[in-house]
N, C-alpha and C positions, 0 to 999 in steps of 0.2 A: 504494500500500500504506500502511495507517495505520501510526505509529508503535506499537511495543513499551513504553510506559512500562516506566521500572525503577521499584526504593523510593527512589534518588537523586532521579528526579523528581518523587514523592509529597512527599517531603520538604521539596525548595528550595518546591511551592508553598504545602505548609500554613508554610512558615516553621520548620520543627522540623528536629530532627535524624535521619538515619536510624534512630539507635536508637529513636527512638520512634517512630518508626512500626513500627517491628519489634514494638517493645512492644504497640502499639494493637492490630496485627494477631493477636497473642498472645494478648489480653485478659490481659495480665500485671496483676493486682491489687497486684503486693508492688513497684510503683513508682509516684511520687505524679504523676500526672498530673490536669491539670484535666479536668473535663468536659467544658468548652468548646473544647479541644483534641484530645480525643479527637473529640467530633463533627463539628469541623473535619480532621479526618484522612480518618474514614470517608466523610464526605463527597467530598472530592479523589476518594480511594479509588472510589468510587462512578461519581465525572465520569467519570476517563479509563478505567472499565472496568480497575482494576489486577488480576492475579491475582498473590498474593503466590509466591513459589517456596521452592524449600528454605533459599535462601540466608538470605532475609528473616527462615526462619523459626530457621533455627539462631544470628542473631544475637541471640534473645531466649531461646531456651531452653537453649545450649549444646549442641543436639544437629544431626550432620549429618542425621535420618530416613533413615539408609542401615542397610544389613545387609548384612555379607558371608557367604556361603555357598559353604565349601568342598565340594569333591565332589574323589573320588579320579577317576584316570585308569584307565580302562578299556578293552579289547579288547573286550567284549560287546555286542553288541548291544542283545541283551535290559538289560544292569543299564545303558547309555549312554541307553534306553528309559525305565523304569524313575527315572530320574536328572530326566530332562526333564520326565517327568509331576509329579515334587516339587517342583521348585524353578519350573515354572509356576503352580502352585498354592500355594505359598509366597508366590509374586509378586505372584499375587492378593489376594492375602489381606493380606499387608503394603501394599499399594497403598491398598486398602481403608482403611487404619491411616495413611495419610498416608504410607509409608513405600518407601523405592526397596531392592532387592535387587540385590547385585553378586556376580555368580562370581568364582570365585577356585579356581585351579589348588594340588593339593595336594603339585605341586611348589616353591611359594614359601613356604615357612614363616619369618614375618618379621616383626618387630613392626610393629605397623597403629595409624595413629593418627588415618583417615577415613572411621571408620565408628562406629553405637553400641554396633554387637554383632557377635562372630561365631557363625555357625552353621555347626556340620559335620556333614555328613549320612554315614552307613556309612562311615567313615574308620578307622584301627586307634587301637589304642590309644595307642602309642606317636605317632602324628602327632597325637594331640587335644590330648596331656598337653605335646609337645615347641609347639607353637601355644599354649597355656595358659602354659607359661614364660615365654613371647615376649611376653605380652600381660594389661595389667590391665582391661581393660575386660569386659563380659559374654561368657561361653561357652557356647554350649548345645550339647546331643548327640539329634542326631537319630538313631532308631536307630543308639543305640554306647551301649554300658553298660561303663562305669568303675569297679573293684574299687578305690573310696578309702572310706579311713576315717570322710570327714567330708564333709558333701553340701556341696561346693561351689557345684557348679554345677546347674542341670538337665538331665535327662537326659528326652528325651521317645521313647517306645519303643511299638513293636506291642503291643498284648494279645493276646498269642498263647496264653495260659487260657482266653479268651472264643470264638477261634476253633475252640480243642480241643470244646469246649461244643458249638459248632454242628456241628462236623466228625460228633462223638458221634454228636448227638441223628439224623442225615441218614444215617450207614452204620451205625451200629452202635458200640461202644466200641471203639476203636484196631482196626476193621478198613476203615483205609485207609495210604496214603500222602503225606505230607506232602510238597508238594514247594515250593521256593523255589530265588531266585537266591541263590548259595554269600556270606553276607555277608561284608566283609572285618575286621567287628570279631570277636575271636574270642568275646568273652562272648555276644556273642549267637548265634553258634553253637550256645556250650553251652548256653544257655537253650531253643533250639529244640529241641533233640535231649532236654532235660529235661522239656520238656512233651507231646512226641508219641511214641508208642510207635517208628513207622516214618518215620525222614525221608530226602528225598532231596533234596540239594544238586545242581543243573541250572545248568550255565551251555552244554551243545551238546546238540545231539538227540539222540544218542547214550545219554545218561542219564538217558531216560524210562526211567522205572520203567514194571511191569503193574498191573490189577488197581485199585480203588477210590483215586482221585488225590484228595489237599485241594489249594487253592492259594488264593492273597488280593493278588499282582500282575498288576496289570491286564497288563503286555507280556506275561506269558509264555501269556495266552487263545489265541493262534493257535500256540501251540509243545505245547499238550499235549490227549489226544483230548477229543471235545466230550463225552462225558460225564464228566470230569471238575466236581467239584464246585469251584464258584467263589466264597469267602467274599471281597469286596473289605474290601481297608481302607478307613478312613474317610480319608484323606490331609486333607479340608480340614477335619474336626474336629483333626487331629491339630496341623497347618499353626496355626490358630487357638488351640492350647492352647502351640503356639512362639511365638507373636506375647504371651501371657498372662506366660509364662516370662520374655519378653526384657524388656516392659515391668518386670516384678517386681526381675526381676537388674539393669536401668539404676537403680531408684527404690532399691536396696541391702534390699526388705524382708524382715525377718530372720521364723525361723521359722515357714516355711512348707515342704510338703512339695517334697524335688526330684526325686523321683522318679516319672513317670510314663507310666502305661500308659494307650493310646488306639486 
């Protein structure tokens, strides 16, 4: 088996220090590195096949490239469903971005200081804001809408305006049934129930509604009859407008919108 090169051995044989190689790897401009040193780096780099890791890479930028992603603890099926299909798709998409994604139980609420950001997806209000106390680093709300004065953080949420649009235009104006898994933030509760004339919160079979059904989560397709109409969300448009957010909220930049719909 070949050796594993680390950035220790990149290092001892350009002669340099691991920092800089972290740097070289970085393309860090705003430290004075010769030319001749960097091309001597990359080169090594080059010989032994290095791939640099997270480590290499947070020694130059200050950042781990991790994300934590709370989710609440559930008995459903369907929202345990539901849950998987996010934060795979979350996964992807930050992976994409150079970035690792770690779960996290929404039973630990607890200052964190090994990740760049946290993201909580359908959590209450109360758990985002008591998390938010805990922690200075970036916050983001993945469907959970936050009654604050002042947009702190981002909040990234369904357009459920846009699905009413379609719902319309396909049965007719508010002659159907809305139906969704029962979320557990309550604003958006209210906000669903504020934009569809008829909604019905489902988490057992039992509470199919009759009659003309909307829906937009992929788990609950085998839980309600096939003609039911099926609006999916865009999860990895959404996914990639969190990835926009988190980067915005690490880099602190100031007046930009924090509230959005996807």
């Amino acid at each position: 088996m070949s050796k594993k090169y680390t950035i220790r051995d990149i290092a001892r044989q350009a002669g340099v220090s691991v920092a800089t190689v972290s740097y070289v790897i970085n393309n860090r401009d705003d430290q004075r590195i010769s030319e001749e040193t960097k091309k001597k780096v990359r080169q090594i780099i080059n010989l032994y096949d290095y791939k640099p890791n997270s480590s290499a890479k947070s020694l130059a930028t200050n950042k781990t490239y991790t994300a934590a992603l709370y989710l609440s603890h559930e008995d459903s099926l369907y929202k345990r469903s539901e849950q998987l299909h996010v934060a795979e798709t979350l996964s992807a998409v930050l992976k994409r971005h150079g970035y690792h994604l770690l779960l996290q139980d929404e039973t630990d609420i607890s200052q964190i200081d090994y990740t760049d950001a946290l993201l909580c997806y359908d959590t209450t209000t109360d758990f985002f804001c008591e998390l938010g106390d805990k922690n200075l680093i970036p916050l983001i709300a993945i469907d959970i809408l936050i009654d604050a004065p002042l947009p702190i953080f981002f909040q990234i949420c369904t357009d459920y305006r846009k699905q009413k649009e379609q719902a319309d235009a396909h049965f007719g104006t508010d002659n159907y049934v809305y139906c969704c898994l029962t979320p557990n933030n309550a604003e958006v509760r209210t906000l669903i129930c504020n934009t569809f004339q008829a909604v019905s919160f489902i988490d057992r079979n039992q509470d199919i509604p009759s009659g003309n059904i909307v829906y937009s989560q992929s788990s609950m397709r085998t839980l309600l009859p096939s003609g039911s109409l099926y609006l999916p969300c865009d999860t990895h448009s959404k996914m990639e407008q969190v990835f926009f957010c988190m980067e915005l909220a690490m880099n602190r930049v100031p007046d930009c919108a924090h509230l959005c719909f996807v």
